[in-house]
C-alpha atoms as one frame of an Amber mdcrd trajectory, in Angstrom:
protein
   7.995   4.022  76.242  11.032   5.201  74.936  12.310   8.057  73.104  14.007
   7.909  69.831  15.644  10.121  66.730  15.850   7.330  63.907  17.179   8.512
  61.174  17.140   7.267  57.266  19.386   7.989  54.404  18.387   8.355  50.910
  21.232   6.915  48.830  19.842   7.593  45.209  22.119   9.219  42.558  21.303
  12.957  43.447  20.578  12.241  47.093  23.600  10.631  48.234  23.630  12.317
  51.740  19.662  13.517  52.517  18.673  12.382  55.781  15.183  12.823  57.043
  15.062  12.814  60.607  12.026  11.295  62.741  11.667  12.118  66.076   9.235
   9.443  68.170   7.755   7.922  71.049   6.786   4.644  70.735   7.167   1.249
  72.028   9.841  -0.697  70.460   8.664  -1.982  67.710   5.323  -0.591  67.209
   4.033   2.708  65.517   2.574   4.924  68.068   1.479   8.449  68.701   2.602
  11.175  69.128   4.735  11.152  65.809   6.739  14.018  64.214   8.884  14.094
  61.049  10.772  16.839  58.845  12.392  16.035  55.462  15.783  16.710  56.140
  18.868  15.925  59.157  17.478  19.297  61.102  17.198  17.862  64.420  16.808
  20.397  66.846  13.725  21.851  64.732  12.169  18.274  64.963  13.129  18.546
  68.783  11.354  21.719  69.320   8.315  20.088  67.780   8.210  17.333  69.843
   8.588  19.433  72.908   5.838  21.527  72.496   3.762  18.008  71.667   4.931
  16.807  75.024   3.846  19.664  76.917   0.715  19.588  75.524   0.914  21.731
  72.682  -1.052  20.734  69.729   0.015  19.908  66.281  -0.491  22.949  64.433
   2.065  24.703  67.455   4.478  21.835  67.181   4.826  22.238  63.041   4.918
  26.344  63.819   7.710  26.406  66.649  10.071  23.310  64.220   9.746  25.569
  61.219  10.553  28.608  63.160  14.033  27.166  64.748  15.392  26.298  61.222
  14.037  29.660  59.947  15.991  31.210  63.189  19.177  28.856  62.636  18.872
  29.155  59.053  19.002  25.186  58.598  21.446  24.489  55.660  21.196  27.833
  54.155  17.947  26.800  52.821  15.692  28.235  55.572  15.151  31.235  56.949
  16.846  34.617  56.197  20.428  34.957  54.408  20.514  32.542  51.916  19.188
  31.635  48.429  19.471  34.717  46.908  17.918  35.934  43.914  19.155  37.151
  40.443  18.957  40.442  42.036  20.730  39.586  45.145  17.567  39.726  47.570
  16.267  36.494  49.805  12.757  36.354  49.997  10.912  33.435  51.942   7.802
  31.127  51.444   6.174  28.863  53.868   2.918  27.204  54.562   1.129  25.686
  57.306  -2.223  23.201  57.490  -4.359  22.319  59.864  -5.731  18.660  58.931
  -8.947  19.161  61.217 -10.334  22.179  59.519  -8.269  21.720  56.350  -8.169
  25.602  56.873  -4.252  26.631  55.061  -2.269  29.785  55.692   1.019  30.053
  53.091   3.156  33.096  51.872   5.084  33.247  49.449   7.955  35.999  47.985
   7.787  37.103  51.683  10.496  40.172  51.630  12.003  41.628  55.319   9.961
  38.948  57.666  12.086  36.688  58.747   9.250  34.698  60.955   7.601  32.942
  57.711   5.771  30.335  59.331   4.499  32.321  61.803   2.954  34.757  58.531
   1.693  31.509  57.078  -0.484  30.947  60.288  -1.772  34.267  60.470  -2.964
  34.354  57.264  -5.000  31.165  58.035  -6.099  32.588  61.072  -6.416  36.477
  60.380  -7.487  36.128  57.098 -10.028  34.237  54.952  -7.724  33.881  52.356
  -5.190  30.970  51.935  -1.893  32.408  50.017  -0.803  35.941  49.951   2.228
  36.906  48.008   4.886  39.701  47.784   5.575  43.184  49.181   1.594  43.056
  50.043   2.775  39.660  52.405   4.829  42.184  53.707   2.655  44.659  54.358
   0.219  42.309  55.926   2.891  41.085  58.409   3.991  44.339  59.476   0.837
  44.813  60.001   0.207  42.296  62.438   2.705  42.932  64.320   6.114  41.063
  62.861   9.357  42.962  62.464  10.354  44.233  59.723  14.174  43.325  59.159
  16.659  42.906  56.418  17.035  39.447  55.299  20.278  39.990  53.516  23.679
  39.042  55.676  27.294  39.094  54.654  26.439  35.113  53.820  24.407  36.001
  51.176  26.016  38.847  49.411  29.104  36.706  49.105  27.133  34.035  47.257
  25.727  36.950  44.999  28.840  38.555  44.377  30.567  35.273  43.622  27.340
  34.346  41.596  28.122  37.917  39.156  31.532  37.099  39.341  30.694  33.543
  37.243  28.529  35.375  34.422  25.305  34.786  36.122  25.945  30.988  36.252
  24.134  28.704  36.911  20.544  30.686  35.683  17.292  29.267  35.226  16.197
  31.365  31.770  16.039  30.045  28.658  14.965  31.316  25.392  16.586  34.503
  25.693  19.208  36.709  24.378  22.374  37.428  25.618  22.822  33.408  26.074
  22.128  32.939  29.567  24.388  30.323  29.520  27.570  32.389  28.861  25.904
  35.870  30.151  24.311  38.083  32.595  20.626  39.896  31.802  18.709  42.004
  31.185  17.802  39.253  28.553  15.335  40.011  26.054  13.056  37.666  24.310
  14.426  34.953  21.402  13.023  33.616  18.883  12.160  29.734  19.865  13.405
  28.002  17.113  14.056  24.818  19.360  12.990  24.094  22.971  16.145  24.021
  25.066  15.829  20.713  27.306  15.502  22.073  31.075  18.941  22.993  32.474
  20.003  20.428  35.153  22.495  22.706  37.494  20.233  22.157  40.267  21.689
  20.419  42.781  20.413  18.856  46.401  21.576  22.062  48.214  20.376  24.645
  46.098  16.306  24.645  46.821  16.017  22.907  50.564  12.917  23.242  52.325
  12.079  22.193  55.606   9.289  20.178  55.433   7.261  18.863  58.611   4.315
  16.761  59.619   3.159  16.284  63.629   0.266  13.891  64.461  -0.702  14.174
  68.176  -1.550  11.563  70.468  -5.343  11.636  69.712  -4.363  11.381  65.622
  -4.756  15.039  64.828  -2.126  15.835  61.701  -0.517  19.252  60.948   2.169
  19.945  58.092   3.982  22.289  57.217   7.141  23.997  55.353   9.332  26.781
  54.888  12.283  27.686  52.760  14.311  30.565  51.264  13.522  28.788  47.765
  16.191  28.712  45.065  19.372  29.606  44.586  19.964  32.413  41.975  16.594
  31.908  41.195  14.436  34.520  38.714  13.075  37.367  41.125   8.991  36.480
  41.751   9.712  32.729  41.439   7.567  30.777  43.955   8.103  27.409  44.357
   6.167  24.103  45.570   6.740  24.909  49.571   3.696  27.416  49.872   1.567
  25.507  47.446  -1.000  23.663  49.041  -0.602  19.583  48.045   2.762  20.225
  46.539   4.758  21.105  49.611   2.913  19.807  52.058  -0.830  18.276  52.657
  -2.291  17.111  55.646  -5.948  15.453  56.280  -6.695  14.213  59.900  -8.684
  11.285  58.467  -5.906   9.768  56.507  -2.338  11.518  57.125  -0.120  13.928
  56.322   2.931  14.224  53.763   5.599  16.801  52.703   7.824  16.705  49.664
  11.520  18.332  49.343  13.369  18.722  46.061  12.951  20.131  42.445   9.576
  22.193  43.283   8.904  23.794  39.582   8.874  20.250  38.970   6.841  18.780
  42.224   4.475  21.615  42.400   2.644  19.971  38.722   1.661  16.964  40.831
   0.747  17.704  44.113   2.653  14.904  45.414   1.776  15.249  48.793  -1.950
  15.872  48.227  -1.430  12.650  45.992   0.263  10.593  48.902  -2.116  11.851
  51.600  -5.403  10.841  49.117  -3.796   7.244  48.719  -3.792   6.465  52.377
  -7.010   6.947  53.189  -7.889   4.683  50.123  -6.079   2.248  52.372  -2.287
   2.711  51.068   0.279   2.155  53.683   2.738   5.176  53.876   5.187   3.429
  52.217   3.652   2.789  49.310   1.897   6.367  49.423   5.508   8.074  49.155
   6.561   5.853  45.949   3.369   5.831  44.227   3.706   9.842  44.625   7.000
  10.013  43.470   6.617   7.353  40.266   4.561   9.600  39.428   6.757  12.371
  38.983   9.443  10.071  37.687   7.120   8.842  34.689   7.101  12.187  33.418
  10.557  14.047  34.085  13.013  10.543  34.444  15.880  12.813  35.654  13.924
  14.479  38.720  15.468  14.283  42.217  13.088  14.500  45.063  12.040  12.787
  48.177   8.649  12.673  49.738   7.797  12.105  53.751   4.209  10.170  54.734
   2.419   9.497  57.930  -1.221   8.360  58.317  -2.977   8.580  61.789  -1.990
   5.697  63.507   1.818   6.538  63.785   3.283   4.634  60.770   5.795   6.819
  58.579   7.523   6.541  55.428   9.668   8.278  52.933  10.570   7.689  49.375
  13.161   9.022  46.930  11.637   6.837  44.255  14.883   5.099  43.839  14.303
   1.125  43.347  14.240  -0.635  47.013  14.823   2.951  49.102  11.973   1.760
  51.205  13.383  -1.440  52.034  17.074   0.094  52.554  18.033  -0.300  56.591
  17.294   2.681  59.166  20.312   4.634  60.795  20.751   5.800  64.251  20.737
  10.382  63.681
C-alpha cells in the first residue's frame, strides 16, 4: 500500500490554475479506502484529514480537523478569518458539515467573531435539532458553547477594504440601483427597472474560494464538508452555496459524497452536489456524476465557472469543471 497526493488541474477558461488535491491510500492502480479529497491545492488541510483517518478517527473528525487547518491558515484568503470582506468592511464565515450515516447536517452561515466555523457547524448538528443557524444569533450560540469570541478583521483585510473604497466601491454585486453602482459607492436606493442589467461578471476564481472536503473511511462511511469566508466585497447578509445543504456539499453513505467550489449564487439553484451524489447511487460513476452536475448548471448560465469533486463508497473519485474532455485530461503529481 502506498501513500499518495495526486493532484489534477482544471485548465478551463476561468480555471486556468485550480488544483484539487486528493490525498490516498491505495494500491497502485486500484481505488481503495480510506479516500479523502478537498476542492482546491490546500494540502496540509487534506493531510490533517487523512491523519486523523489513520489513527482511527472517523470521517466526520477527519472533514472537521481539514476544514479547521485552512480556517486556521486562512487557505488562499478564502478561508477562515481576515479575508473576503464585506461592503462594510467586516468578514463573516459560513461552513457546513454532514454526516452521510445519519444524514444529520450542522451549517452556519454570516458567522461574525468565531473564527472555528466548522467546528460551529458540528455543534449545531450535534447540540441542536436544527440544521442552519445564521447571524449574530450563530454567534451567540457559539459563545455559548464555549468558542472564543475574537475579531476576524486583520491588517489583511482592511487593506483590501480600504483599497476596495479607494476604487468607488468596484467591483459590487448591486444592480438596479441609484447612484450607478458601477461608477459609485452606496447607500443606493431603489431604481426604476426599466431593463434587467445582465449579471455583472467581475467575479473571478479567487474572489469566493471555499474549501470543500469529502472523507470516506475504510468501512465506506462518507462525510463532507466546507467552509469559506464567502465573497469578496460582497453585500452584508449574503450567504452563499457553502452552508447550503446539496449546494456546497452532500454526502450519503449509500452512494457518495460530493462538494462544489465556484460561483455559489449561481450553484446554490441546483444543488449540484445533492445532484451528483443522487446520480451515483442510480449507478453513475463519479465521473460522470461531476459533469452531469455541472451541464447542468452550464445549460442555464453558459458563462458559469465552477468545479465539482465526487466520490462514491468504494474509493473511486472524480472532478469536473464541465469543460469538454476535463475528465479525460492527464493527472499531475501535487
Amino acid at each position: 500500500m502506498v501513500l499518495k497526493s495526486v493532484g489534477r488541474y482544471f485548465n478551463s477558461t476561468m480555471f486556468t490554475s485550480l488544483l484539487c488535491t486528493f490525498t490516498l491510500l491505495f494500491p497502485l492502480g486500484h481505488a481503495s479506502l480510506p479516500l479523502v479529497i478537498n476542492t482546491w491545492p490546500f494540502k496540509n488541510a487534506t493531510a490533517a484529514a487523512w491523519s486523523v483517518l489513520q489513527s482511527g478517527g472517523s470521517m466526520l473528525d477527519a472533514v472537521q480537523e481539514g476544514c479547521a487547518r485552512c480556517e486556521v491558515e486562512q487557505c488562499d484568503g478564502t478561508v477562515g478569518y481576515g479575508g473576503s470582506p464585506d461592503e462594510s468592511g467586516e468578514t463573516t464565515l459560513d461552513a457546513l458539515i454532514m454526516n452521510g450515516d445519519t444524514m444529520e447536517v450542522g451549517a452556519v452561515a454570516d458567522l461574525r467573531r468565531i473564527k472555528n466555523a466548522i467546528g460551529v457547524a458540528r455543534a449545531v448538528m450535534e447540540r441542536t435539532d436544527h440544521t442552519l443557524l445564521v447571524g449574530e444569533s450563530a454567534s451567540m450560540f457559539a459563545e455559548n458553547m464555549g468558542f472564543p469570541a475574537e475579531d476576524l478583521t486583520t491588517n489583511k483585510s482592511v487593506n483590501i477594504f480600504s483599497q476596495w473604497l479607494g476604487s468607488n466601491c468596484q467591483p459590487n454585486y448591486r444592480k438596479n440601483v441609484f447612484p450607478d453602482p458601477s461608477q459609485h459607492c452606496g447607500p443606493y436606493k431603489p431604481r426604476a427597472m426599466l431593463k434587467e442589467r445582465e449579471r455583472a461578471t467581475h467575479a473571478n476564481v479567487h474572489s469566493h474560494d471555499t474549501i470543500g472536503m469529502v472523507a470516506v473511511d475504510g468501512d465506506g462511511h462518507v462525510a463532507a464538508g466546507t467552509s469559506t469566508n464567502g465573497m469578496n466585497h460582497k453585500v452584508p447578509g449574503r450567504v452563499g452555496d457553502s452552508p447550503i445543504v446539496g449546494a456546497g456539499a452532500y454526502a450519503d453513505s449509500s452512494a457518495g459524497g460530493a462538494s462544489a467550489t465556484g460561483d455559489g449564487d449561481i450553484m446554490m439553484r441546483f444543488l449540484p452536489s445533492y445532484l451528483a451524489v443522487e446520480l451515483m447511487r442510480t449507478g453513475a460513476d463519479p465521473s460522470a456524476a461531476c459533469k452531469m452536475a455541472i451541464s447542468r448548471i452550464k445549460r442555464h448560465y453558459s458563462e458559469f465557472f465552477g468545479a465539482i469533486i465526487c466520490a462514491n463508497t468504494t474509493g473511486h473519485y472524480a472532478r469536473s469543471t464541465g469543460e469538454p474532455g476535463d475528465s479525460r485530461r492527464p493527472l499531475k503529481r501535487a
